[in-house]
C-alpha positions as CSV (number, residue, x, y, z in Angstrom):
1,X,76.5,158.3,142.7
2,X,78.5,156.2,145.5
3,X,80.1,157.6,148.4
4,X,82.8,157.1,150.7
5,X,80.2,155.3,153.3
6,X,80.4,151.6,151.7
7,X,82.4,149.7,154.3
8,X,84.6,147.0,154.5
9,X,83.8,144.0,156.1
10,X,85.7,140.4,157.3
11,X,85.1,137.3,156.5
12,X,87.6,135.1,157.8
13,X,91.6,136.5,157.3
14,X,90.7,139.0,154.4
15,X,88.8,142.1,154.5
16,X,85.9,142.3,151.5
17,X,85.5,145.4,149.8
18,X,82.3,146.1,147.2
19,X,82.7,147.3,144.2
20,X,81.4,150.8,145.4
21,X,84.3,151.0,147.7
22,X,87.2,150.2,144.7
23,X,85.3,153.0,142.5
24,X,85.2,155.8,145.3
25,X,88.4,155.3,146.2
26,X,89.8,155.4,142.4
27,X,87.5,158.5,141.8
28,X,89.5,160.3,144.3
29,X,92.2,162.3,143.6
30,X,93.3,162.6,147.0
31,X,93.4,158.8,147.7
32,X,96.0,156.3,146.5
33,X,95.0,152.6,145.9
34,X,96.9,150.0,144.6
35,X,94.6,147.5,142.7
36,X,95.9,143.7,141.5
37,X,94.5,141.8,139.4
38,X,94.7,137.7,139.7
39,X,93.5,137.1,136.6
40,X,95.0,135.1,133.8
41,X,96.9,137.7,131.0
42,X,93.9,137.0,128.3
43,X,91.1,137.5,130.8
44,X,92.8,140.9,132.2
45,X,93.2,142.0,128.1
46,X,90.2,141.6,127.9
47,X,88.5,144.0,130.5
48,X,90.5,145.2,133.9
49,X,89.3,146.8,136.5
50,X,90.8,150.7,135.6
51,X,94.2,151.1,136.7
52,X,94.9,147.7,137.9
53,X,98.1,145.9,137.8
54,X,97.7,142.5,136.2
55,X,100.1,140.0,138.8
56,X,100.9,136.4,138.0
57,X,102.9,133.7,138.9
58,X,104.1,130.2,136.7
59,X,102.1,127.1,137.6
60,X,104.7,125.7,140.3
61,X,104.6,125.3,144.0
62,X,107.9,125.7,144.3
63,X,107.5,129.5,143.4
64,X,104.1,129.3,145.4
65,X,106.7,128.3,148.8
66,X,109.2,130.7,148.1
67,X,106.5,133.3,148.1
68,X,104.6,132.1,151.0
69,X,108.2,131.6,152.8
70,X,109.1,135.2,152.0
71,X,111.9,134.3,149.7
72,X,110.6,135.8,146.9
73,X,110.1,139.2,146.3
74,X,106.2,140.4,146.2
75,X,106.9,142.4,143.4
76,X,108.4,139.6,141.1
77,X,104.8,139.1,140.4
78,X,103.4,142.2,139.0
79,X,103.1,141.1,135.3
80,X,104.7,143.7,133.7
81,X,108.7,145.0,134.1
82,X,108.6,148.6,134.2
83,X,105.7,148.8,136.7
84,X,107.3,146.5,139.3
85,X,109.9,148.4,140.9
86,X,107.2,151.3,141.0
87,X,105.1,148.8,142.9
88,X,107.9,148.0,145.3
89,X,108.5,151.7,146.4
90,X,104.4,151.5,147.2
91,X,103.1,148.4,148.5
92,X,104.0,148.6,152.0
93,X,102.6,152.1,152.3
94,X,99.3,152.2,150.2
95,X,96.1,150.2,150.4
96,X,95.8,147.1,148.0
97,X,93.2,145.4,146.7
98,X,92.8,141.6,145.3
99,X,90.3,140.5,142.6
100,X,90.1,137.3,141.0
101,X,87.3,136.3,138.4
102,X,84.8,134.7,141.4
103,X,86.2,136.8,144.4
104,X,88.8,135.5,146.9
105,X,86.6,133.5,149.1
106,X,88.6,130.2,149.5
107,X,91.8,130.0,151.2
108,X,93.0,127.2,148.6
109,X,93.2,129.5,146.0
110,X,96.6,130.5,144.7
111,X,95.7,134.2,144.9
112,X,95.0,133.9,148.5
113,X,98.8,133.0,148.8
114,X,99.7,136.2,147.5
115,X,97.0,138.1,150.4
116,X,98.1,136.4,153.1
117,X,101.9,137.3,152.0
118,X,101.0,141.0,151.6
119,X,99.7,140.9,155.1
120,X,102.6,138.9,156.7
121,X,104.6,142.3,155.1
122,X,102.6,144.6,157.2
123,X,99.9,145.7,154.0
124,X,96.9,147.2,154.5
125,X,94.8,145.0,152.2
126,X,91.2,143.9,150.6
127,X,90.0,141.8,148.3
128,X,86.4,142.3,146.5
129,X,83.4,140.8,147.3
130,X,82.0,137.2,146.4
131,X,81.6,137.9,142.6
132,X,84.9,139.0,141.8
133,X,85.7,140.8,138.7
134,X,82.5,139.4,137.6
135,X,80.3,141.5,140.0
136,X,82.4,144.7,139.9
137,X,81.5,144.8,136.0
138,X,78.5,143.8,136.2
139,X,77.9,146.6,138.9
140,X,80.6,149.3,138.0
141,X,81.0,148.6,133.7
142,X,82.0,152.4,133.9
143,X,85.1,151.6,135.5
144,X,86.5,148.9,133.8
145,X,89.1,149.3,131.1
146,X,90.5,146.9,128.2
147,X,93.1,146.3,125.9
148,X,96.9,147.3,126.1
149,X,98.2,149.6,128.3
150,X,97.6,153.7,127.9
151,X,101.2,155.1,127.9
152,X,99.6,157.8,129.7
153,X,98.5,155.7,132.9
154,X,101.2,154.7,135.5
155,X,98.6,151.7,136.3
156,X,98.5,150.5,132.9
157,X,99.4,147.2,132.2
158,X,100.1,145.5,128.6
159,X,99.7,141.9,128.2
160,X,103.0,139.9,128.3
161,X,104.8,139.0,125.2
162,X,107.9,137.5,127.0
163,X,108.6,133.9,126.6
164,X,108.3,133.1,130.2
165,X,104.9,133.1,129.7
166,X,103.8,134.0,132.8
167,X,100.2,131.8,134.0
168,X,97.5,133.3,135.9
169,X,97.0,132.8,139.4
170,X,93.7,132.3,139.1
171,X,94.0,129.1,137.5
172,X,95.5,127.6,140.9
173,X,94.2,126.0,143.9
174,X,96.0,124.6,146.9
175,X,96.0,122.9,150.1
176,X,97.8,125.2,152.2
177,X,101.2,126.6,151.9
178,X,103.5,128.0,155.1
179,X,104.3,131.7,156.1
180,X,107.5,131.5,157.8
181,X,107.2,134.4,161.3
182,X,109.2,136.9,159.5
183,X,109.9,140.7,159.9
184,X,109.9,143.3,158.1
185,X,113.4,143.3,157.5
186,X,113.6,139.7,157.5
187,X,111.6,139.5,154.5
188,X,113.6,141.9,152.7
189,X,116.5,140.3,153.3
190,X,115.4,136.7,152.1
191,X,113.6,137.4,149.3
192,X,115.0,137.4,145.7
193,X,112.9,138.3,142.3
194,X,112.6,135.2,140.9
195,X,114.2,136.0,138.1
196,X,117.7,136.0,139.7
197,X,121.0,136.3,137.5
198,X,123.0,133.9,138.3
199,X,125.8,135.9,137.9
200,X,124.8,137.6,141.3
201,X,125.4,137.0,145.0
202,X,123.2,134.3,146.3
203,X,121.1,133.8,149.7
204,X,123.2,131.4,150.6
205,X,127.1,130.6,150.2
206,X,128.0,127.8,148.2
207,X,129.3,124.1,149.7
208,X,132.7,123.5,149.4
209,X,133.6,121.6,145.9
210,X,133.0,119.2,144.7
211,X,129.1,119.1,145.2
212,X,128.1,115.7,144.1
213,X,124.5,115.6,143.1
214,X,124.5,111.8,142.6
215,X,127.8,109.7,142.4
216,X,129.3,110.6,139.1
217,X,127.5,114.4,138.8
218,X,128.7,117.4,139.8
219,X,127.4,120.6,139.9
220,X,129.2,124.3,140.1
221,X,130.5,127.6,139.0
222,X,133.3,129.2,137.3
223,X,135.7,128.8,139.4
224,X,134.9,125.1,139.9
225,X,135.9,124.8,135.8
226,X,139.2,125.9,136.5
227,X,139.8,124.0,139.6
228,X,142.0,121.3,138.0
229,X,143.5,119.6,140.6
230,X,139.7,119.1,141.8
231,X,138.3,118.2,138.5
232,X,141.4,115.4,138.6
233,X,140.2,114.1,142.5
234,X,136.9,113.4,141.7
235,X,137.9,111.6,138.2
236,X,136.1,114.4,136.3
237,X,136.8,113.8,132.1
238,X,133.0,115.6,130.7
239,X,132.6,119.2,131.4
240,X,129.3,120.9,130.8
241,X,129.5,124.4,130.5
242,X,126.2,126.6,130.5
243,X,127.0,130.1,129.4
244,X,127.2,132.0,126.7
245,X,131.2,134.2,128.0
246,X,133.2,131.8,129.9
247,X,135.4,129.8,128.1
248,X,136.0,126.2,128.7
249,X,139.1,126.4,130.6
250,X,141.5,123.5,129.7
251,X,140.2,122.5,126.0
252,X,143.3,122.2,124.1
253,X,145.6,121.5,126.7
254,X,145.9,117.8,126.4
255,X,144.0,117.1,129.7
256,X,141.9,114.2,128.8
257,X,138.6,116.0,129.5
258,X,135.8,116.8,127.1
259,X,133.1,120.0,127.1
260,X,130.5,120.9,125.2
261,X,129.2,124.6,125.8
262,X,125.8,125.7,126.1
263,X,125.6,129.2,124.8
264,X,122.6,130.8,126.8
265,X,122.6,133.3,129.2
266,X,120.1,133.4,132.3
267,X,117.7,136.0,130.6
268,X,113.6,135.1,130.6
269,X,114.4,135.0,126.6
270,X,116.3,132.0,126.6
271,X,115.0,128.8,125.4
272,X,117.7,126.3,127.6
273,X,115.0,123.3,126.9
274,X,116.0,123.5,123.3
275,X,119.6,122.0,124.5
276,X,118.0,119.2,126.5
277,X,118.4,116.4,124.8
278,X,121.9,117.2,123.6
279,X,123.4,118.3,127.5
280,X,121.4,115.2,128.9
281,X,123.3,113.0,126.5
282,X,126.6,114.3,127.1
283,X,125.7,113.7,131.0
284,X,125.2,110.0,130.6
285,X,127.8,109.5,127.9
286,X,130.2,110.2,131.4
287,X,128.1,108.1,133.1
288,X,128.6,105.2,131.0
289,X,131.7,105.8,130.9
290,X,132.1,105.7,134.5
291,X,133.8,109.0,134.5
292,X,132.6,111.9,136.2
293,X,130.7,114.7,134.9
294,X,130.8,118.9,135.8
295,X,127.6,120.9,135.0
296,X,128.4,124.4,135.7
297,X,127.5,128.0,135.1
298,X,128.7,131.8,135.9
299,X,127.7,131.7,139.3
300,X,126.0,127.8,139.6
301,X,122.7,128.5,140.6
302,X,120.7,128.7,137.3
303,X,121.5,127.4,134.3
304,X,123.2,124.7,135.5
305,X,120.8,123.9,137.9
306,X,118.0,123.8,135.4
307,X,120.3,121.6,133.3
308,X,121.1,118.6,135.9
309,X,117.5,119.3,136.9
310,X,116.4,117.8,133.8
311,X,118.9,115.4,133.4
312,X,117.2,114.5,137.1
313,X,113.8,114.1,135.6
314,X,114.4,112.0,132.5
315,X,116.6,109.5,133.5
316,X,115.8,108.9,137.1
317,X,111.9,109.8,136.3
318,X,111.8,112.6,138.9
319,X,109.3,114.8,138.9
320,X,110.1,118.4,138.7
321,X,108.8,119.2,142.7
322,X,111.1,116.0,143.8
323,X,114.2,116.7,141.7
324,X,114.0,120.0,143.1
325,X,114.2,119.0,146.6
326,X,116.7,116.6,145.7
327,X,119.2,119.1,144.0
328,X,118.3,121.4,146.9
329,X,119.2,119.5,149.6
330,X,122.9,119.2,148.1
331,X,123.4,122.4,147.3
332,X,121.1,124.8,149.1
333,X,121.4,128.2,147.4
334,X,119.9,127.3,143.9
335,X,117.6,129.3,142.0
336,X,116.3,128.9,138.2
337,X,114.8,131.8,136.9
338,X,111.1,131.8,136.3
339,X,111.9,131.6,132.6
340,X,114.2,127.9,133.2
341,X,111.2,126.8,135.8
342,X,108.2,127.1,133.2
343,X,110.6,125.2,130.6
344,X,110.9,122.7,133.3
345,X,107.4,122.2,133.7
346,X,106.8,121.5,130.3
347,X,109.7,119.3,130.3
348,X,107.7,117.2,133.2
349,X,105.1,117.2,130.8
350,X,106.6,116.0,128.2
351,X,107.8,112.9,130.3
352,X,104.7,112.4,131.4
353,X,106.0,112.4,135.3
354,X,103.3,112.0,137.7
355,X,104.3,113.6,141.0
356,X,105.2,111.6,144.0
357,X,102.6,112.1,146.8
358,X,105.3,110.8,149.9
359,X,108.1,113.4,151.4
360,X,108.1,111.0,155.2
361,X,111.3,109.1,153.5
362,X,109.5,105.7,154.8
363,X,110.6,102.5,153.6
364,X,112.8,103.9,151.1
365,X,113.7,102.2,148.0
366,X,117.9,103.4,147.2
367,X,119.0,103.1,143.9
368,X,122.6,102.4,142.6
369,X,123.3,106.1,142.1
370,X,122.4,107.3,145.4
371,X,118.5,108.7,144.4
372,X,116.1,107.4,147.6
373,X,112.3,107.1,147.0
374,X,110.6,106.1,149.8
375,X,107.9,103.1,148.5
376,X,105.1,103.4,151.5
377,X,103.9,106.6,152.8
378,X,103.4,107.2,156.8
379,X,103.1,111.3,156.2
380,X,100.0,113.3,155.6
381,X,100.0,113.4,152.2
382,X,99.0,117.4,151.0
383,X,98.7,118.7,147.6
384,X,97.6,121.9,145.2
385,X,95.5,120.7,141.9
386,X,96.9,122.8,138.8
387,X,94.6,123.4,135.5
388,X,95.4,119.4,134.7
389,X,96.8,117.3,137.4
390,X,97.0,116.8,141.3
391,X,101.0,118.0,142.1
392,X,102.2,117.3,145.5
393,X,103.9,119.9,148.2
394,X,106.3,119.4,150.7
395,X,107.1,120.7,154.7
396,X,103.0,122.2,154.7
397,X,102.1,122.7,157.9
398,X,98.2,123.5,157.5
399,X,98.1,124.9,161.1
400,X,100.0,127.8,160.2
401,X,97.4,129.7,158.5
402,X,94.4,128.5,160.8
């Protein structure tokens, strides 16, 4: 029978737990552990350590950043709904453990991201043994658990059904990704749940209108849509609106300006990629008619974002990561929901975009509408390799985490 006697041990940033260790710990009553499981959703249906959370994030460093930055909220990636504000109320105060399938002995994989973030928010936590999940049932087959989850368990987990369809972390492996030095409170403050309404507050307040994302496309809110004299300024006659309550504010009125309305609202059920084609159309009909173009939402920081997003990637051939940054730098407080982000990775799919490997902004190459890509490469070039291609990062310092 184990005991309380098997010990921890460190091997490089992360302390390593046996198997032994996790079981005596769950055995007793009088001890509260928090365990996480890395895995993809199939491979933690399948057989789970007993108790543990399943926590996942989509395949996209941009998520990975915000994370690793603090800007996202740690318990945005516990898998399933009900459990995560549970887990908030918990994590800071009660020892976690991290188990992948092999064990979390490489600092480039993804679940490592989510370690060294539970650390930089003050967590006591461990992370099995070289073996992973693999060793623990091989060792402790008592103590694992499968299937849905048993109403009567707090821990349980059931595996997602959402259309977001979260990936495993597991699946992941990167170069290095940035902690930013935050506090406590800092971190708090920042971070937002990845699956932000964006019919809430934002991080950040937004630019004055118009903001022009390139010469004849702008992107904003509500109250930008009723901004006539504005809309009249900057020659805008094609209005985009991406909700499914406002209502397009001057059609009727004689006013020389055309919409088309999106009806979707920013919900992890929404399919917005089903109105690609059709809202990327309407875009460049104003385009070549050399009239300008609003793309606007509730609040202009989802919807609309993913919208001109993929307008971004299949006309200018950006890839998801660049557009991002490009969007971003115009208009600094924008945030898709997980749901919208997933859609756009199978968008950049779909194009067939291979990602850009140059953020130094050497040698640029400008186009007529504004978009710079730099053409030769004096940066050091770092990147994380998903399930099926090498996709590029940008601002890693490597140093940080050494």
């Amino acid at each position: 029978m184990p005991s309380l006697d098997y010990s921890a041990e460190m091997s490089g940033s992360s302390t390593i737990v046996p198997p032994e260790w996790v079981v005596c710990r769950i055995r007793d009553p009088t001890v509260e552990l928090l365990v996480l499981d890395c895995r993809s959703p199939d491979a933690f249906a399948r057989s789970r350590v007993r108790g543990a959370l399943g926590v996942s994030l989509p395949a996209s460093v941009l998520m990975l950043r915000r994370l690793a930055n603090g800007k996202l909220c740690v318990s945005s990636v516990v898998r399933e709904p009900r459990y995560r504000e549970w887990f908030k109320s918990r994590y800071r105060t009660v020892p976690i453990v991290l188990y992948d399938s092999e064990g979390l002995d490489s600092d480039g994989q993804v679940s490592s991201v989510l370690l060294q973030r539970l650390r930089q928010d003050g967590c006591e936590v461990y992370s099995l043994q070289a073996g992973g999940f693999a060793e623990f049932r091989s060792r402790c087959p008592e103590w694992c658990e499968s299937g849905g989850a048993n109403d009567g368990d707090v821990l349980g987990s059931s595996t997602p059904t959402s259309a977001a369809a979260l990936l495993g972390l597991e699946t992941l492996r990167i170069s290095g990704v940035p902690l930013d030095p935050l506090t406590t409170g800092d971190v708090e403050d920042r971070c937002d749940s990845g699956l932000a309404r964006d019919d809430s507050p934002s991080g950040a307040s937004d630019p004055p209108f118009p903001v022009q994302i390139i010469p004849f496309l702008f992107l904003g809110n509500e109250e930008n849509s009723t901004d006539l004299e504005a809309l009249e300024r900057n020659n805008i006659r094609y209005v985009l609106n991406v909700t499914h309550n406002l209502a397009n504010a001057f059609e009727g009125l004689d006013r020389g300006i055309k919409y088309m309305k999106i009806p979707i609202e920013d919900h992890w059920s929404q399919n917005l990629s089903s109105f690609f084609p059709q809202a990327i159309a309407f875009i460049d009909e104003a385009r070549q008619k050399r009239v300008g173009v609003l793309v606007h939402c509730l609040a202009g920081v989802s919807r609309s974002v993913t919208v001109t997003l993929a307008y971004l990637m299949q006309k200018h051939k950006m890839p998801l990561n660049d557009a991002y940054d490009f969007v971003k730098k115009r208009k600094a407080n924008i945030a898709p929901n997980f749901n919208f982000l997933g859609q756009l990775l199978d968008f950049e799919n779909l194009l067939n975009l291979k990602p850009s490997h140059c953020f130094c902004g050497g040698s640029p190459a400008s186009s007529d509408e504004g978009i710079v890509r730099p053409t030769s490469c004096r940066c050091r070039t770092l990147h994380f390799t998903s399930p099926t291609r090498t996709t590029p990062d940008s601002g890693i310092d490597l140093d940080r985490w050494t």
